[in-house]
C-alpha positions as CSV (number, residue, x, y, z in Angstrom):
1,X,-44.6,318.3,215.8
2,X,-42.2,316.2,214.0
3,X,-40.2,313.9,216.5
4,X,-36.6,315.3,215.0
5,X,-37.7,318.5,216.2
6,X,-37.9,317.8,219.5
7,X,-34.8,318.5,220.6
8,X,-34.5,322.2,219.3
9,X,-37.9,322.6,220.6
10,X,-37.1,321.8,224.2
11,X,-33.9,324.2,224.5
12,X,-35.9,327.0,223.0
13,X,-38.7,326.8,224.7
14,X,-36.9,325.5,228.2
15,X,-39.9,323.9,229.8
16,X,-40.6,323.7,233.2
17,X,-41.5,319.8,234.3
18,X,-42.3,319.6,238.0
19,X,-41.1,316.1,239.3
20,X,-42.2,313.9,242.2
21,X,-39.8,311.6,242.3
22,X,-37.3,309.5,244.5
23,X,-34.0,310.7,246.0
24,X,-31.9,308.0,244.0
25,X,-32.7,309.4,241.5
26,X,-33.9,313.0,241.7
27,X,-30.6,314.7,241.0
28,X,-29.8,313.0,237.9
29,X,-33.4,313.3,236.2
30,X,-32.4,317.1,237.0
31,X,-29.3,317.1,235.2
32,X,-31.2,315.2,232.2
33,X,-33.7,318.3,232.3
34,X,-31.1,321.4,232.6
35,X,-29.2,319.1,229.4
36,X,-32.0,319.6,227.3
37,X,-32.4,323.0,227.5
38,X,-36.0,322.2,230.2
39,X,-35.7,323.1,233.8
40,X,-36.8,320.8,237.0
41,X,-38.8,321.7,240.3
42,X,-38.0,319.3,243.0
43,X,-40.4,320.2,245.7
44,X,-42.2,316.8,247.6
45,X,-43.7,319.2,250.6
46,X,-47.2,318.6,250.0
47,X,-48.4,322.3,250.8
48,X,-45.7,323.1,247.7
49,X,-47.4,320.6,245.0
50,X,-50.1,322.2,244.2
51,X,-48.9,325.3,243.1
52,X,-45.8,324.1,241.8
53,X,-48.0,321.7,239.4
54,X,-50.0,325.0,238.4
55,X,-46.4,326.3,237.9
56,X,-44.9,323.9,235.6
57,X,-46.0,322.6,231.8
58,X,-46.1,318.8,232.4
59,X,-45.5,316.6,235.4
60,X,-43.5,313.3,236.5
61,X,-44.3,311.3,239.3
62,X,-42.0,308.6,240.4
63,X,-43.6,305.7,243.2
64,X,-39.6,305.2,244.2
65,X,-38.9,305.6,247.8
66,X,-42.6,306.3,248.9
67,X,-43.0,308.4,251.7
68,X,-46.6,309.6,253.2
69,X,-45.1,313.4,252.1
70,X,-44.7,312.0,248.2
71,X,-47.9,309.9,248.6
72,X,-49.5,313.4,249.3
73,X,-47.5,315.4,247.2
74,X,-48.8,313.5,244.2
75,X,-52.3,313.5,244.8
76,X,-51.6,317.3,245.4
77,X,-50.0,317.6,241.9
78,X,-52.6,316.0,240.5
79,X,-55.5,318.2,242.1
80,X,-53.4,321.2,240.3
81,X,-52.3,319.8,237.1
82,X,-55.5,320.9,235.0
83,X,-54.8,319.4,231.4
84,X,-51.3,319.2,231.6
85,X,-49.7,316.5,230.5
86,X,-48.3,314.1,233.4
87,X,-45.9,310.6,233.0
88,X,-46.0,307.7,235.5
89,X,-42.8,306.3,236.7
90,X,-44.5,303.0,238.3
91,X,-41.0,302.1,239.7
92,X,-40.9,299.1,242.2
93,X,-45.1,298.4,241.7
94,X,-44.0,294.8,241.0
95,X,-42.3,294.4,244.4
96,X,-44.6,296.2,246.6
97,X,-48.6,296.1,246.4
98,X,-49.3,300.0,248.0
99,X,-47.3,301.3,244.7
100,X,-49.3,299.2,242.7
101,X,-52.5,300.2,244.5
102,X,-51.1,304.1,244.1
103,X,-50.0,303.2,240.2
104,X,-53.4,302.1,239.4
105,X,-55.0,305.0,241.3
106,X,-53.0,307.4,239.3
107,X,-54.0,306.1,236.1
108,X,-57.1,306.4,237.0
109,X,-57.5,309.8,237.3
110,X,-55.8,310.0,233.8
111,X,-52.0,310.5,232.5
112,X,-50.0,311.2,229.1
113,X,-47.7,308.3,229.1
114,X,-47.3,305.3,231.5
115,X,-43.7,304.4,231.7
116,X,-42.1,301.1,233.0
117,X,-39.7,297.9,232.5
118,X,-40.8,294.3,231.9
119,X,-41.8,293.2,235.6
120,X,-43.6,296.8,236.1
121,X,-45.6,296.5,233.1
122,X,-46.2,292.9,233.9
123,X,-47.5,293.5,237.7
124,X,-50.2,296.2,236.0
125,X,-51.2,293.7,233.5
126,X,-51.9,291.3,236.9
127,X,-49.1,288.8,235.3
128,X,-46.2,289.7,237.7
129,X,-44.6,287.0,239.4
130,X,-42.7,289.0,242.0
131,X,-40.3,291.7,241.0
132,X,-36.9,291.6,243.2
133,X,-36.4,295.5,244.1
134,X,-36.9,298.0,241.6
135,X,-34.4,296.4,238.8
136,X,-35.8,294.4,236.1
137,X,-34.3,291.9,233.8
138,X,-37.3,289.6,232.6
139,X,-39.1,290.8,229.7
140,X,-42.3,292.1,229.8
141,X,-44.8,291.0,227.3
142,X,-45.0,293.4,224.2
143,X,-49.1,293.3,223.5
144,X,-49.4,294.0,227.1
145,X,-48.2,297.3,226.5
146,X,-51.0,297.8,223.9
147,X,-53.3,296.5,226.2
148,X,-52.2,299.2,228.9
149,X,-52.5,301.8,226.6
150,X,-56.1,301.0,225.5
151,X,-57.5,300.4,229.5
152,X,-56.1,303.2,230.7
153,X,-56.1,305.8,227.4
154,X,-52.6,306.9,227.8
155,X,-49.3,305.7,226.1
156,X,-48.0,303.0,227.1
157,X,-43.9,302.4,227.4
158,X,-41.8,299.1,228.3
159,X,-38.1,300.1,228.4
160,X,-35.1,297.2,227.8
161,X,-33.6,296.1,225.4
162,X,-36.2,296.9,223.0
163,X,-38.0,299.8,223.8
164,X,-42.0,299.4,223.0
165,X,-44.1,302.4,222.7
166,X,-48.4,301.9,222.0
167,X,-51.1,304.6,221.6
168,X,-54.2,303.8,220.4
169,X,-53.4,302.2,216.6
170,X,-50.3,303.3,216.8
171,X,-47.1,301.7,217.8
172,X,-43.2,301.6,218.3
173,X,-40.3,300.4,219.1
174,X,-36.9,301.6,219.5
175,X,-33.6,300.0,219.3
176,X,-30.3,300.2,219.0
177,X,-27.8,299.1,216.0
178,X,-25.9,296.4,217.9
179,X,-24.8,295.4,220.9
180,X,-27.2,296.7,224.1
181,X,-25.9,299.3,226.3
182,X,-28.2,300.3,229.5
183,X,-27.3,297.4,231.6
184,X,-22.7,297.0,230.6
185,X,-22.2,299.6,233.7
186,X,-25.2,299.7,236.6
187,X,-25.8,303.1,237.0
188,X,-29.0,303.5,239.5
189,X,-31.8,305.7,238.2
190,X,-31.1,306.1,234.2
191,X,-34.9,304.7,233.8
192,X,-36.6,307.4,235.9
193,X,-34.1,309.7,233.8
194,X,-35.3,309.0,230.8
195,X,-38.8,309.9,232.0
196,X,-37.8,313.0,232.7
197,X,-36.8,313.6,228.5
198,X,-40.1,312.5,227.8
199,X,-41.7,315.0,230.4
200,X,-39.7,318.1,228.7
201,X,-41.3,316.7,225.3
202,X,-44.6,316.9,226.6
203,X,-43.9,320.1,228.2
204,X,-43.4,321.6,224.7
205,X,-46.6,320.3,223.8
206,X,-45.6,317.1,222.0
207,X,-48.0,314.8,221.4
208,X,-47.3,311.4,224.4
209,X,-46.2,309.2,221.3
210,X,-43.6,311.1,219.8
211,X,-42.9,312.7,223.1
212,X,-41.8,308.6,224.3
213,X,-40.3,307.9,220.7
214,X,-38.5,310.6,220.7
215,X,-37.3,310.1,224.7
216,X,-36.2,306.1,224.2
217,X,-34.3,307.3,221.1
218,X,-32.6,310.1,222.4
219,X,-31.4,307.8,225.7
220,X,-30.6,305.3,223.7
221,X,-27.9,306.7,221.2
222,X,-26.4,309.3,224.0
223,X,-25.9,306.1,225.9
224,X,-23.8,304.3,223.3
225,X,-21.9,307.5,222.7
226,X,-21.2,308.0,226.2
227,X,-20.5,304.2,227.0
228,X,-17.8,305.0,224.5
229,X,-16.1,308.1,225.9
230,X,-16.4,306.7,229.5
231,X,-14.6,304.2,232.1
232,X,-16.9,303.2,234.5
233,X,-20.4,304.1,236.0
234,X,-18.9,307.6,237.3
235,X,-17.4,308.9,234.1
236,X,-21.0,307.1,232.5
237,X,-23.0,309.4,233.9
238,X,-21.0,312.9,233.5
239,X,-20.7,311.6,229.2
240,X,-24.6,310.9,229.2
241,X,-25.1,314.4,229.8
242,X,-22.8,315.7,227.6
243,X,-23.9,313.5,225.0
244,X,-28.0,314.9,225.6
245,X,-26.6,318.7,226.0
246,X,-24.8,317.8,222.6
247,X,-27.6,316.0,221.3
248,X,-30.3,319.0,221.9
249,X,-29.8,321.0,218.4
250,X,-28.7,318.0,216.3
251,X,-31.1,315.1,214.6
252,X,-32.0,311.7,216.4
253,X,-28.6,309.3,216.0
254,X,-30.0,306.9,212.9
255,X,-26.7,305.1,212.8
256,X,-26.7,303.6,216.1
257,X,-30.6,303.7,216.7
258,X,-33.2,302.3,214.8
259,X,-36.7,303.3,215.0
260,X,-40.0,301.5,214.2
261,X,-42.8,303.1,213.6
262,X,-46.5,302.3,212.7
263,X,-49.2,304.3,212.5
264,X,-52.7,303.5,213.3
C-alpha cells in the first residue's frame, strides 16, 4: 500500500484502533482518530480489554499515568490481540523504572511499531541519563533506533525535530521544510496523538513502516498549517484537527515536509 494512499484508505475503511492510554491525553488521540475517518475505543476496565482488542483492527498502548487497571488492561489487550498489529507509546519509561520494566515486557511479547522521543528511546537502549517527566528535549541517538528495531523486530520511531523511522534494512526520516514546529506552543499529548495516526494506518493493514512514515508526515505538515491559522495552544489544537480532517483525501504536504527514504 503506497504511503500517499493512506489517508483515503483510512476514511474509507474507518478503522477501529482500541487504545490504552493516559487521560492527558486520551481525548485528543480520539479526535486525531474520528479526523481521519478511524474511530477510538477508550475502555481501561480490564474485564472490557479483552474483548474490545478482539473488537478492534490494531491497538495502542500508552505507559502514561499507570494505574494497576491500565497495567491489567494491557496485558488483557494483549492476551486478545491475536496478530493484530499493536504500537507502544513508552511515554515517561526514562523517568520511572516500572514503565520501563512494563515497556520492555511489552516488546517482548511482540509489537508493530515502538514509538518514542530522544530520552525514551535512550532509557530502552540502557543510555538514559534520567528523563525529567514525560517531556523530552535531548536527542536521542539515531542508530539506536535501528538497533531497537533489530532486538525487538518491530519498527522503531524517535520523534523531534527529525523524525527517524528503522525496520529491518530499511530506514527514514521525516522533516520539515524550515523552521520546527511541535515545541513554539506546548500543547500536552500531541506525541501520543500521533500514535494514534499511525494505529489507524496499521488498522487498514499498512505495513509498520509506511504506517510510521506516513504518521510523522502527516503530523508534521498539519502542524505547520495549523501553527499558521492559530493563536495559541487552544486555537493549536482545534486547527490540527482541521488540518488532518482536511488532510484525509489529499496527498502528503511535499512543500513543507520532506521525506527520506531508504530501502533495504
Amino acid at each position: 500500500m503506497r504511503v500517499s494512499h493512506l489517508a483515503s484508505e483510512v476514511a474509507r475503511l474507518s478503522p477501529l484502533v482500541y487504545h490504552v492510554t493516559n487521560w492527558v491525553s486520551g481525548p485528543l488521540s480520539a479526535r486525531v482518530c474520528y479526523a481521519l475517518g478511524g474511530r477510538a475505543l477508550m475502555t481501561t476496565h480490564p474485564e472490557e480489554a479483552l474483548e474490545a482488542a478482539r473488537m478492534s483492527q490494531a491497538l495502542l498502548l500508552n505507559l502514561g499515568t499507570p494505574t494497576e487497571d491500565r497495567v491489567v488492561s494491557i496485558r488483557r489487550a494483549l492476551d486478545g490481540a491475536g496478530d493484530r498489529p499493536a504500537l507502544l507509546d513508552p511515554v515517561g519509561v526514562g523517568s520511572f523504572p516500572g514503565r520501563l520494566d512494563l515497556a520492555m515486557e511489552i516488546l517482548s511479547r511482540g509489537v508493530s511499531i515502538l514509538k518514542g522521543n530522544g530520552a525514551e528511546i535512550s532509557a530502552l537502549l540502557g543510555e538514559g541519563k534520567g528523563q525529567r517527566g514525560v517531556d523530552s528535549d535531548l536527542p536521542g541517538p539515531p542508530l539506536g533506533v535501528r538497533r531497537l528495531a533489530e532486538d525487538h523486530r518491530c519498527c522503531a520511531v524517535m520523534t523531534g525535530e527529525e523524525d527517524h523511522v528503522a525496520l529491518g534494512g530499511s530506514w527514514g526520516l521525516v522533516r520539515l521544510r524550515g523552521r520546527e514546529v511541535r515545541g513554539a506552543v506546548p500543547v500536552p499529548g500531541l506525541g501520543c496523538a500521533l500514535g494514534s495516526a499511525m494505529a489507524c494506518a496499521l488498522g487498514v493493514g499498512a505495513d509498520p513502516f509506511s504506517a510510521a512514515l506516513w504518521g510523522c508526515a502527516l503530523f508534521k505538515g498539519a502542524l505547520r498549517r495549523a501553527l499558521g491559522a492559530c493563536c495559541g495552544p487552544g486555537s493549536l489544537v482545534e486547527a490540527l484537527i482541521d488540518q488532518l480532517h482536511r488532510a484525509r483525501t489529499g496527498e502528503l504536504d511535499g512543500e513543507n515536509v520532506e521525506v527520506i527514504r531508504a530501502d533495504g
